[in-house]
DOKE-736550 format. One record per residue (C-alpha): x, y, z; residue in one letter. Coordinates in nm, 2 decimals. Layout:
BEGIN
((X; Y; Z); a)
...
//
This chain:
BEGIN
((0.00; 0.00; 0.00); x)
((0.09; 0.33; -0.05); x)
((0.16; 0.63; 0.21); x)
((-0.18; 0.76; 0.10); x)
((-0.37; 0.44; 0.05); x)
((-0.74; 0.54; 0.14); x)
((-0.75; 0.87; 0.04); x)
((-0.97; 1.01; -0.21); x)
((-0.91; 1.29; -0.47); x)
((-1.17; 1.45; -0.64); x)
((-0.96; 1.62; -0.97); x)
((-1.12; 1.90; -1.14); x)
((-0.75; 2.02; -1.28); x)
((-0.68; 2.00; -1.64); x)
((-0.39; 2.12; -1.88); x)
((-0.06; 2.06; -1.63); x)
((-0.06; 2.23; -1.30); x)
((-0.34; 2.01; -1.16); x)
((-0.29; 1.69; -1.32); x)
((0.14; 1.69; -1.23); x)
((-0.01; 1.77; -0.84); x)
((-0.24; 1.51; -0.87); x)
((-0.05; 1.24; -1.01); x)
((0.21; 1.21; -0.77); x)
((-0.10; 1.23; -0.47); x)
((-0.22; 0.90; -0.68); x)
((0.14; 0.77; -0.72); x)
((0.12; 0.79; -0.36); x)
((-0.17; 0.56; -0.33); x)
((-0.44; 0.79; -0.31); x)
((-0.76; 0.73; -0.56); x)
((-0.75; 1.02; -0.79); x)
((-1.10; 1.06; -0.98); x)
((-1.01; 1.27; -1.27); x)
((-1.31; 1.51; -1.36); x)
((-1.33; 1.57; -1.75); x)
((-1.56; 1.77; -1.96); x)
((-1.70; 1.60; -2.26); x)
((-1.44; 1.74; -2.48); x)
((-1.14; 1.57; -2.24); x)
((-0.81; 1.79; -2.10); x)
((-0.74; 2.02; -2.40); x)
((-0.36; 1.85; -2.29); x)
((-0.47; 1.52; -2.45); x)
((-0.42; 1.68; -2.77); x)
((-0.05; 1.83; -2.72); x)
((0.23; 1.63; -2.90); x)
((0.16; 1.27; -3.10); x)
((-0.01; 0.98; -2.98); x)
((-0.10; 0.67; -3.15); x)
((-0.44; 0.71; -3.05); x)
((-0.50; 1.06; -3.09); x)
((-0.63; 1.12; -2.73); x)
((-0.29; 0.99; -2.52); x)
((-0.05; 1.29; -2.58); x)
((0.29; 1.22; -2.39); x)
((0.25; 1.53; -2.18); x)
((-0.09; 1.39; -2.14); x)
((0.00; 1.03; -2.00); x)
((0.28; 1.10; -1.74); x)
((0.05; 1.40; -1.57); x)
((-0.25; 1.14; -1.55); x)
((-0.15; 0.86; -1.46); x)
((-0.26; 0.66; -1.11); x)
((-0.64; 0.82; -1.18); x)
((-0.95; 0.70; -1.28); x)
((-1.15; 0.97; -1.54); x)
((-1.52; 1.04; -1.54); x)
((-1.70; 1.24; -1.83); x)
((-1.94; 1.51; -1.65); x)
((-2.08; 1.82; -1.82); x)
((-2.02; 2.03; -1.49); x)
((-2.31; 2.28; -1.68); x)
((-2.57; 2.02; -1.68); x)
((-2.76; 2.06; -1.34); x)
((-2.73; 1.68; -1.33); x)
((-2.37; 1.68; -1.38); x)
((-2.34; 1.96; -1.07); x)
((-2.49; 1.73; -0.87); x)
((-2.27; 1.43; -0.95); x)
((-1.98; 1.61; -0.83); x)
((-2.15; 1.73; -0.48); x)
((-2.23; 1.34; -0.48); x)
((-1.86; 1.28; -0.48); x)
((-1.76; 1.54; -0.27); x)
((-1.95; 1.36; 0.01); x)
((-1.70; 1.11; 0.06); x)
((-1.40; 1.32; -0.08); x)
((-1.11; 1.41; 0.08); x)
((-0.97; 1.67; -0.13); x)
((-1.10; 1.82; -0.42); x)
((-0.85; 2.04; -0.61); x)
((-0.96; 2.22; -0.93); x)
((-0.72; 2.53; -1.12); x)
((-0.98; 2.72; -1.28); x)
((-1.03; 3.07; -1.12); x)
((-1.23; 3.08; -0.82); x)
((-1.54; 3.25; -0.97); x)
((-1.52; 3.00; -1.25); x)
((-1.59; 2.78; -0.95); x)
((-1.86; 2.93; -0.79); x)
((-2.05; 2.99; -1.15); x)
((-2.08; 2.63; -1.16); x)
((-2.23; 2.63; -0.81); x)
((-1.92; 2.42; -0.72); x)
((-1.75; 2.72; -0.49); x)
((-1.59; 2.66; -0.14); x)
((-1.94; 2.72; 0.06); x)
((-2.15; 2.47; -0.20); x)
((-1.89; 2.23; -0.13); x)
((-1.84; 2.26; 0.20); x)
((-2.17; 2.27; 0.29); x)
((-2.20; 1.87; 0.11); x)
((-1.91; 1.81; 0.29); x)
((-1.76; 2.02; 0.61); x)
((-1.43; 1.82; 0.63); x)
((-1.31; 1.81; 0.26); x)
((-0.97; 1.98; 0.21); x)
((-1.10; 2.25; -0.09); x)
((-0.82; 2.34; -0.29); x)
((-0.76; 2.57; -0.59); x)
((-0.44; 2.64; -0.76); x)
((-0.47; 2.99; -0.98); x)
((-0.31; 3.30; -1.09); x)
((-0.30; 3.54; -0.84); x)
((-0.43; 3.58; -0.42); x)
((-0.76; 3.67; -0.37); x)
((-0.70; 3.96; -0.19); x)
((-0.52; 4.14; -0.47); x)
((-0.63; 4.37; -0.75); x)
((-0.48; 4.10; -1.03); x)
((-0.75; 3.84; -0.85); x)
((-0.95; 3.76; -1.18); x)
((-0.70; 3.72; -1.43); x)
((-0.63; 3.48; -1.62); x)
((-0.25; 3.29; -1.58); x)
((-0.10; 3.05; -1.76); x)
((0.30; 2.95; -1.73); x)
((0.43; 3.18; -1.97); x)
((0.22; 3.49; -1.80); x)
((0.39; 3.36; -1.47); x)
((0.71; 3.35; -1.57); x)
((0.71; 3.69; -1.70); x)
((0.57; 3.84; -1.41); x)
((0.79; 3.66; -1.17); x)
((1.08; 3.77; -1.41); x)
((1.25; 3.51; -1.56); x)
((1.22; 3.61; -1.94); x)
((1.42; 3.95; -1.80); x)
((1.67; 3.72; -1.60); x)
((1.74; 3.54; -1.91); x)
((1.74; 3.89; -2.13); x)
((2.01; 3.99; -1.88); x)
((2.23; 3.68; -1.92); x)
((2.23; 3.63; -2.26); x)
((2.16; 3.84; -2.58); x)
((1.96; 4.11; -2.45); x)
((1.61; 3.89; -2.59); x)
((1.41; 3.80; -2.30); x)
((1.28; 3.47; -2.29); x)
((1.07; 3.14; -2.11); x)
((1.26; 2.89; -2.02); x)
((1.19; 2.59; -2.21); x)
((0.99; 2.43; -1.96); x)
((0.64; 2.45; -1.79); x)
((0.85; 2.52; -1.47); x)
((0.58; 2.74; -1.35); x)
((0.31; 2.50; -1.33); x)
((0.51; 2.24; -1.23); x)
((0.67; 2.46; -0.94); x)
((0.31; 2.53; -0.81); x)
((0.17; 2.19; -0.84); x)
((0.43; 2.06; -0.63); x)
((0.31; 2.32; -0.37); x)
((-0.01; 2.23; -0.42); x)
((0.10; 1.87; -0.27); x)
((0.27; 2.03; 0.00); x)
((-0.03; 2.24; 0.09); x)
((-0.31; 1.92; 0.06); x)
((-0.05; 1.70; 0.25); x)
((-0.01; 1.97; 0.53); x)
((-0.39; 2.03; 0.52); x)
((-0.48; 1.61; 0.58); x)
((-0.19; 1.63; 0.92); x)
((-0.42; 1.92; 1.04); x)
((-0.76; 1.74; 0.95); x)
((-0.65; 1.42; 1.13); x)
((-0.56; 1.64; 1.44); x)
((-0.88; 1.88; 1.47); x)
((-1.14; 1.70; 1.19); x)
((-1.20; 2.02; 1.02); x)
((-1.18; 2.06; 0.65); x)
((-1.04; 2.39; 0.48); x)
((-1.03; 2.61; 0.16); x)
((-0.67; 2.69; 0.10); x)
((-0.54; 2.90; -0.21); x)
((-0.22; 2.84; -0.39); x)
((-0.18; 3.16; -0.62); x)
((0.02; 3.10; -0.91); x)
((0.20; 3.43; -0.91); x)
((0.35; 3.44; -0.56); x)
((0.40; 3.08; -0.55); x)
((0.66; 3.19; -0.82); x)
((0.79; 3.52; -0.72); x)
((0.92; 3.32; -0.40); x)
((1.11; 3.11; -0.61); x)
((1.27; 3.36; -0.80); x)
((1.35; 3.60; -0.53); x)
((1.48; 3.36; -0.30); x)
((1.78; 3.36; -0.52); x)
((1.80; 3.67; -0.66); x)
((1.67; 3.93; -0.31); x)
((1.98; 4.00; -0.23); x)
((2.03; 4.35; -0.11); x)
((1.66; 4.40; -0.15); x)
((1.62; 4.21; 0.14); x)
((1.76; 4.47; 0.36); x)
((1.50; 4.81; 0.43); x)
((1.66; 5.03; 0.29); x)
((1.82; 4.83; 0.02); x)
((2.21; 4.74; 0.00); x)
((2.17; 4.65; -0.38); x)
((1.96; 4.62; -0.68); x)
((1.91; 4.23; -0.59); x)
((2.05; 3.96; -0.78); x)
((2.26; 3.67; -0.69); x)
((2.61; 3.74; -0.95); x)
((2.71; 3.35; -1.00); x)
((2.35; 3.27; -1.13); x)
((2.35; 3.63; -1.37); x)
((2.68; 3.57; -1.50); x)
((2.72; 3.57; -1.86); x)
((2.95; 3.28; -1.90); x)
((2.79; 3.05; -1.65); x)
((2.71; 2.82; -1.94); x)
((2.83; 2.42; -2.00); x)
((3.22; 2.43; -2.11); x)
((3.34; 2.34; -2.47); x)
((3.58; 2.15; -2.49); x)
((3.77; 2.01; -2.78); x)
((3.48; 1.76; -2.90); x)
((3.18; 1.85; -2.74); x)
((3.04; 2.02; -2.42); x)
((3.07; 1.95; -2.05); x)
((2.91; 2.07; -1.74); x)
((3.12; 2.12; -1.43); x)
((3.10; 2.30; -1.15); x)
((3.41; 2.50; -0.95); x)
((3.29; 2.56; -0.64); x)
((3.46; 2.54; -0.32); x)
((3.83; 2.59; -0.23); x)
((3.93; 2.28; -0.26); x)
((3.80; 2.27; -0.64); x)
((3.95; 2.50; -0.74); x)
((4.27; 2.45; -0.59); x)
((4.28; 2.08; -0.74); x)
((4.13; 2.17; -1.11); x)
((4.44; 2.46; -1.14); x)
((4.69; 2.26; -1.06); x)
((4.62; 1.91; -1.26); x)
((4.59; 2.17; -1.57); x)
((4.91; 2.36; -1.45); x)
((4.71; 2.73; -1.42); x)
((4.88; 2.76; -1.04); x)
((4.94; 3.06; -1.14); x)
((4.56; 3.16; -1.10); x)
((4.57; 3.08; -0.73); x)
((4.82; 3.42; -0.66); x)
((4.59; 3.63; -0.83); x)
((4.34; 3.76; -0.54); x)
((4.01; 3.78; -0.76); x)
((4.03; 3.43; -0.68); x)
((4.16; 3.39; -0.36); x)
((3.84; 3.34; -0.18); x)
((3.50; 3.19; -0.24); x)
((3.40; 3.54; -0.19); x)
((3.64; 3.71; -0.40); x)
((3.53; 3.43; -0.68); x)
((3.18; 3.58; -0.61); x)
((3.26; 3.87; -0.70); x)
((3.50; 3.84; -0.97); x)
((3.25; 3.53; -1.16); x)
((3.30; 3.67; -1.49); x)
((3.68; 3.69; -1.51); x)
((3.65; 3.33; -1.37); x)
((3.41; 3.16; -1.59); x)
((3.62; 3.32; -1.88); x)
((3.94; 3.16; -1.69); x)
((3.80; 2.82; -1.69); x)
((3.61; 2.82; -2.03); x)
((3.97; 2.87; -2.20); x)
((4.09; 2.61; -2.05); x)
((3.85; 2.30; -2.13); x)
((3.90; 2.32; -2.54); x)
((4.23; 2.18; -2.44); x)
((4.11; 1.81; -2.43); x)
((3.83; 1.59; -2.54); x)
((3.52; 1.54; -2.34); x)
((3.61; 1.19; -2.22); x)
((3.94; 1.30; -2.09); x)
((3.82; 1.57; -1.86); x)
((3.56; 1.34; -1.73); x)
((3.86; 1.07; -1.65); x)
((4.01; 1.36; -1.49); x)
((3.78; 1.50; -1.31); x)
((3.64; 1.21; -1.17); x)
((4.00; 1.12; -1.04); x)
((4.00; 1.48; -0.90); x)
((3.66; 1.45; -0.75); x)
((3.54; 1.80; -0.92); x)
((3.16; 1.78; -0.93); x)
((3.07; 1.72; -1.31); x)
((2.82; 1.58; -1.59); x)
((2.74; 1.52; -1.89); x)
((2.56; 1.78; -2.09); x)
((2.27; 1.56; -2.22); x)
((2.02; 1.60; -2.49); x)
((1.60; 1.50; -2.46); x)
((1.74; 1.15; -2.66); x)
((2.04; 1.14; -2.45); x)
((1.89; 1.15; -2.14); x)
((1.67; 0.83; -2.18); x)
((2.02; 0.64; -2.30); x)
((2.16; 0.76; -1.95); x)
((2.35; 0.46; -1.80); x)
((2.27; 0.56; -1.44); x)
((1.91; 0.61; -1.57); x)
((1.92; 0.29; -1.71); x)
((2.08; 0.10; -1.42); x)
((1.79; 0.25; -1.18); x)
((1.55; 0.13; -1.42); x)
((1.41; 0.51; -1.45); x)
((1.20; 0.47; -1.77); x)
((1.05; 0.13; -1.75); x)
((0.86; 0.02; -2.09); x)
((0.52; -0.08; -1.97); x)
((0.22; -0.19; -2.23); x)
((-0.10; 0.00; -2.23); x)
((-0.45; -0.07; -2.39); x)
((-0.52; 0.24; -2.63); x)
((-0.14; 0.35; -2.68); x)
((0.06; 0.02; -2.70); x)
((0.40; 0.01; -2.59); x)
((0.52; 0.34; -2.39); x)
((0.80; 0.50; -2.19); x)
((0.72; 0.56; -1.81); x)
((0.93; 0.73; -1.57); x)
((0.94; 0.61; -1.23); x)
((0.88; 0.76; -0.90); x)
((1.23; 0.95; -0.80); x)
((1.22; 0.92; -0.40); x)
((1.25; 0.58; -0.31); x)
((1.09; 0.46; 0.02); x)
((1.18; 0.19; 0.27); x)
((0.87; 0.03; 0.40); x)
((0.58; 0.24; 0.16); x)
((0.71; 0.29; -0.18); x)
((0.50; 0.47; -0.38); x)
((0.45; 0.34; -0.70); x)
((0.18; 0.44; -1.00); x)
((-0.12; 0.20; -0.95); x)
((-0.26; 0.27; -1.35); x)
((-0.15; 0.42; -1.64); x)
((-0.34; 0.74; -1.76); x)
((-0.70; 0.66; -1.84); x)
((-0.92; 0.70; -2.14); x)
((-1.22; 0.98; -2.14); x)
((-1.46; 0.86; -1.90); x)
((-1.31; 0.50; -1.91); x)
((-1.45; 0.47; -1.52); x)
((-1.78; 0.67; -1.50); x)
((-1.99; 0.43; -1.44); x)
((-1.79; 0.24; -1.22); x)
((-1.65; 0.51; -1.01); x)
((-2.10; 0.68; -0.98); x)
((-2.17; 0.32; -0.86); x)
((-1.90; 0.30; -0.62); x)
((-2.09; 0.62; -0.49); x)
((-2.46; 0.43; -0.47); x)
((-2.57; 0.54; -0.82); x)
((-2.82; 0.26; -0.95); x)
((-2.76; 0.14; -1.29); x)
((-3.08; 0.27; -1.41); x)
((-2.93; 0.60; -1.26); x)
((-2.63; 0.59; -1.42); x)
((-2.82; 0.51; -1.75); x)
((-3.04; 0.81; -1.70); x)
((-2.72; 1.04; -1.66); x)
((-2.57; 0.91; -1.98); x)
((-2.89; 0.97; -2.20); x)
((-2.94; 1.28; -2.08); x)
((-2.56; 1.39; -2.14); x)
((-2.49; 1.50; -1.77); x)
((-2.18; 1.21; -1.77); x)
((-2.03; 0.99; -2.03); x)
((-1.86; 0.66; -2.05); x)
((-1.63; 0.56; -2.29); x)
((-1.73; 0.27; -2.49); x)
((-1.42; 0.08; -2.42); x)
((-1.57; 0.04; -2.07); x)
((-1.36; 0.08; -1.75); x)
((-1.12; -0.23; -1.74); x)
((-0.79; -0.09; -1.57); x)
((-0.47; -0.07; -1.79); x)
((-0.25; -0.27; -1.54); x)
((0.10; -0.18; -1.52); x)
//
């Protein structure tokens, strides 16, 4: 069993955000019920599939869940979801709050079915604010937090998203903080909660934890910004055949690394003296070092600085990475069969556990592959369920709601 065998998740997330929170809840052993409109998450349909509706994105942000079909419009459908809520746990959602209470699904409708569910939204901005009812999606967050302009300032003047949905992914991960925190508190008092995780400070934290600085001082002592992560240079190394990615950090480092490639010399000259003095000097030394490495081939400064014990990697590519030997060794991206897509990479759980590993308990599910199993868990008769289904309030799939094993 899982660490959170016997809860239940009631998932009214779509795109990312969400869905990445609410996977690793189900990897956990928690029973996710993935809520979908009749059109499915939009992020079914982002990158190829063989089936059309299994986009990769799609499949590692869903798996360990069961979906159901509701049209949250449909009066009928409302009242599905209130049904669930009963019994729920959690329900998480990442639509704007009003979006929530239009449906008649806000905290009070919810709470009122069910006074010790854990209600929580993830969103753009605090409710408090004056930026409350827009609209945020990772890019928006990124550039408010100011990460394009971080990037503008280390590179070519162009600012820029990083290449990933680091946003989303940053505050679904404190959305499983929050949730996880919120159960410890239930257990202790048996009272349920609302609890907000804005989008747009979640970030900012994250940014300016690195980069306050000065600013953290009233009045300031800088502009902020933390010089080693703005340099210019602070880039993988070329060397003679390739790149590498290594990392001169502490005395000792740097002491070793300049005297294997006989650059003693460096260690008279004060800019470097000091960790502090590096700090401060990070340009002059990344420009040091990245003369250096075209010297040898890639292999050779690995045998060297593994014998030197200077922190290093490889610098890998999206193809690379799934060829990784320590990857492979750990069994990282296990090959597992499902029923719509065929053969398909996974990625395992990263933590590993000593008595309650979490594990996924099914890959990602088909639209409304479990809606009549998962309303009949909840005391929905057949003829019920049959009712719901002609009028269009839920759907099942017609594949039925078998569970793709792993």
């Amino acid at each position: 069993m899982g660490p959170l065998d016997g809860v239940r998740i009631l998932d009214l997330t779509t795109v990312l955000m969400g869905p990445y929170a609410t996977t690793i809840l189900g990897d956990m052993g928690a029973d996710v019920v993935k809520v979908e409109s009749p059109q499915g998450d939009i992020i079914r349909q982002v990158g190829p599939s063989r089936s059309g509706e299994m986009g990769g994105m799609f499949l590692h942000a869903n798996r360990s869940k069961r979906s159901i079909v509701v049209d949250l419009k449909h009066p009928d459908g409302r009242a599905v979801v209130l049904r669930l809520a009963e019994t729920a746990d959690i329900l998480i959602y990442n639509v704007r709050p009003q979006a929530m209470a239009r449906l008649g699904l806000g905290y009070e409708a919810v709470s009122a079915a069910n006074p010790g569910i854990i209600y929580a939204g993830a969103f753009g901005y605090g409710q408090d604010g004056p930026y409350a009812a827009r609209p945020a999606y990772d890019d928006l967050m990124q550039g408010a937090a100011g990460i394009p302009a971080l990037l503008a300032a280390t590179g070519d003047g162009t600012p820029r998203y990083v290449p990933i949905n680091i946003a989303d992914r940053m505050v679904g991960l404190h959305a499983v903080n929050a949730v996880l925190a919120a159960l410890r508190f239930r257990d202790r008092t048996g009272r349920g909660q609302r609890i907000d995780i804005p989008m747009f400070e979640t970030v900012v934290s994250l940014v300016m934890g690195d980069h306050m600085g000065g600013l953290s001082y009233a009045p300031p002592l800088d502009q902020g910004g933390y010089a080693r992560l703005l340099a210019r240079s602070r880039r993988p190394y070329r060397t003679a055949d390739g790149h590498l990615c290594v990392l001169l950090y502490t005395d000792r480092h740097w002491r070793c690394f300049l005297e294997a490639v006989g650059r003693a010399d460096l260690l008279d000259d004060p800019r470097f003296a000091t960790h502090a003095s590096r700090i401060g000097h990070i340009e002059a030394l990344y420009e040091a070092v990245a003369g250096i490495f075209p010297e040898r081939t890639t292999a050779d400064w690995q045998a060297l600085l593994a014998r030197l014990d200077v922190p290093y990697t490889p610098m890998h590519t999206l193809e690379s990475i799934v060829e990784d030997e320590h990857l492979r060794a750990v069994g990282f991206f296990p090959v597992v069969e499902h029923p719509a897509e065929g053969a398909v990479r996974s990625m395992r759980v990263p933590s590993r556990w000593s008595e309650s590993q979490p594990e996924p308990s099914r890959l990602a599910p088909l639209l409304g592959q479990h809606t009549r199993e998962v309303l009949a868990e909840h005391g929905l008769s057949a003829e019920r369920i049959d009712h719901l289904i002609e009028t269009g309030a839920v759907v099942q799939h017609a594949g039925g709601s078998e569970k793709p094993e792993l």
